[in-house]
C-alpha positions in Angstrom: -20.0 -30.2 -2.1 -20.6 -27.7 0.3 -21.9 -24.6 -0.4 -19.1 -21.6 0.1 -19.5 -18.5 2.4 -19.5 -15.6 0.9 -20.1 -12.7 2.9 -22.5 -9.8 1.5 -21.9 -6.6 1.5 -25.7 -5.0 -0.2 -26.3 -2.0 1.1 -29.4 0.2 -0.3 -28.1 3.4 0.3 -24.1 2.6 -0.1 -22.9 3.0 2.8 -22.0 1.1 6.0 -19.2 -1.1 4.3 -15.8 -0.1 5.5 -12.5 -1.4 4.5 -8.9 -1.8 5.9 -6.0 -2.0 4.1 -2.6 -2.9 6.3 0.0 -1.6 4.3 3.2 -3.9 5.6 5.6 -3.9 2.8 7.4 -0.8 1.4 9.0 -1.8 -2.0 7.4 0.2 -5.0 5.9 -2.9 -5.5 4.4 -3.3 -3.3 3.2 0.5 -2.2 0.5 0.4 -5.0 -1.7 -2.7 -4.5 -2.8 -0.8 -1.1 -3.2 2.5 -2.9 -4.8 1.6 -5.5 -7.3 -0.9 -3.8 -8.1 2.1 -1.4 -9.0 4.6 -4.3 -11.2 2.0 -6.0 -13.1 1.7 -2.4 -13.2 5.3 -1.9 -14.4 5.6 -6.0 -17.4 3.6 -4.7 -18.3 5.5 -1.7 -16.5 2.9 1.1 -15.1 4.2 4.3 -11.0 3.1 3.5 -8.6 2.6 6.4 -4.8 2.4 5.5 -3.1 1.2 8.2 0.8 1.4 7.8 3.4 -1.2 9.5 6.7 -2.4 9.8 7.9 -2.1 6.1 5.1 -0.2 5.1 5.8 3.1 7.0 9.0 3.9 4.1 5.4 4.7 2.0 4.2 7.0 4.7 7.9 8.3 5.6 8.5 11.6 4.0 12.3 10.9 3.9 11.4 7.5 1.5 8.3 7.5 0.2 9.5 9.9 -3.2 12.0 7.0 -3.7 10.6 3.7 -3.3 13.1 0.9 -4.7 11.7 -2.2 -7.2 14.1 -5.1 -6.5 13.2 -8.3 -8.2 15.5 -10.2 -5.9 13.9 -12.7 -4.3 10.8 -12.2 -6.3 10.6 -15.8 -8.4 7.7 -14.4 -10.7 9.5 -11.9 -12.0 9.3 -11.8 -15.6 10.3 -9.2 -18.5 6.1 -7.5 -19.2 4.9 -8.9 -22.0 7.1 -12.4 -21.9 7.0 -15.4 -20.3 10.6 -16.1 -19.8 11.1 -15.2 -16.0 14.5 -13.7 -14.9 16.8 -15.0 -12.7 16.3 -13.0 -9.4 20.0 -13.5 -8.8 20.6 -10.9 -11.7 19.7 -8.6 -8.8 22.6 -8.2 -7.0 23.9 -6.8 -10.4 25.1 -3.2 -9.8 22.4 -1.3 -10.9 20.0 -4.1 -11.2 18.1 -2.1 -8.8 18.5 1.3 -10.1 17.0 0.2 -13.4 14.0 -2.0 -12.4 12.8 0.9 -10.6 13.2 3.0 -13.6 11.4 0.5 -15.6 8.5 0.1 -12.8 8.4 3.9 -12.5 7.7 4.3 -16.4 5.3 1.2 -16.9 3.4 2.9 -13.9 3.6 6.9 -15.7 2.5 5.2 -18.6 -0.5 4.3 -17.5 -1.1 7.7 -15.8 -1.2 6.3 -12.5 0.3 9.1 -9.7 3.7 8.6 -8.1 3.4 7.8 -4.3 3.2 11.1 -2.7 0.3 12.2 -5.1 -1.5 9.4 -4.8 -1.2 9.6 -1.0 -2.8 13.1 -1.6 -5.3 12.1 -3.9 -6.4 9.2 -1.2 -6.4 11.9 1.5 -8.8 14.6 -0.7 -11.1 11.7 -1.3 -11.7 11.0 2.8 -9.3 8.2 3.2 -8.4 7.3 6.5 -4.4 6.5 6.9 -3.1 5.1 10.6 0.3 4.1 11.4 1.5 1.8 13.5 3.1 2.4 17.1 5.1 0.0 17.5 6.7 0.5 14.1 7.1 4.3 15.1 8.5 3.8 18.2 11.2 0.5 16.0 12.1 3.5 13.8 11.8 6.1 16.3 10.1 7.9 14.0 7.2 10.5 15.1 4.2 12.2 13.3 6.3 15.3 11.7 8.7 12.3 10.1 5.4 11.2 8.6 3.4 12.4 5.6 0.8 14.7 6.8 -2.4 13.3 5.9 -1.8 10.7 8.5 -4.1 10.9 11.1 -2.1 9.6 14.2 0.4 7.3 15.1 -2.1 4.2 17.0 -1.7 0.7 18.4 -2.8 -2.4 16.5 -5.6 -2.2 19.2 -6.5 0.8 18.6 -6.6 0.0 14.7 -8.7 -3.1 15.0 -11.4 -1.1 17.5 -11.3 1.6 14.6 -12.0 -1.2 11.9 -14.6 -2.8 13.7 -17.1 -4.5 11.5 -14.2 -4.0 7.8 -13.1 -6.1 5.4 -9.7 -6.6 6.0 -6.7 -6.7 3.3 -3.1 -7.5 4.4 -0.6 -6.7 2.0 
């Protein structure tokens, strides 16, 4: 058996490492594996990149990101917390379905005192992190920096992302 690669990211003095988060899906959901990931790097003195795309950008967009939606259509894994029996993600297309699986997300998520969106975008931001969005997803939504929450830095190509990055270790959610 062959020995895996793992890369290694010692550092004496902490710093150097660098990662980069692109942020491509916009359902509560999935808003909060990026955030959270990024304040755990920041926590431990890593330079954090959030680069928001397609999807994504209803996390960054101050008309959407208060009000991020939980569906669990589509979503096969979905399960009541704290049973094993899934649910049907047909049940989604219930009225209201939607409605209260976000309420239910929203409340798991308080309960565990962990921000709603646009505080933990400002948390992120008062702790250095560095959040890009994506041009061509701007320019798909015609969307420009003022429709944007304002701790984004500029509105960049994936080029200019990845030249940014250079050297990171890279998370695509």
């Amino acid at each position: 058996m062959s020995t895996p690669i793992v890369p290694s990211f010692d550092d004496a003095a902490g710093s150097g490492r660098k990662l980069a988060i692109i942020c491509s899906k916009g359902n509560l959901d999935m808003a909060y594996p990026g955030l959270i990931l990024a304040n755990a790097a920041l926590g431990e003195g890593v330079e954090t990149h959030l680069f928001f795309t397609f999807w994504g950008f209803d996390i960054i967009n101050k008309a959407t990101m208060g009000d991020l939606k939980f569906t669990f259509v589509g979503n096969t894994a979905m399960h009541m917390p704290g049973h094993n029996s899934g649910i049907h993600h047909m049940l989604g297309a219930l009225p209201g379905a939607t409605a209260g699986a976000t309420a239910m997300m929203k409340k798991m998520i308080a309960d565990l005192d962990v921000p709603e969106v646009p505080e933990f975008l400002e948390l992120l931001t008062a702790s250095g992190c560095h959040m890009w969005a994506c041009r061509m997803s701007a320019d798909m939504n015609k969307l420009t920096e003022d429709d944007l929450y304002d701790g984004v830095e500029a509105i960049i190509s994936a080029s200019d992302f990845i030249e940014i990055t250079d050297g990171a270790q890279l998370l695509f959610i």
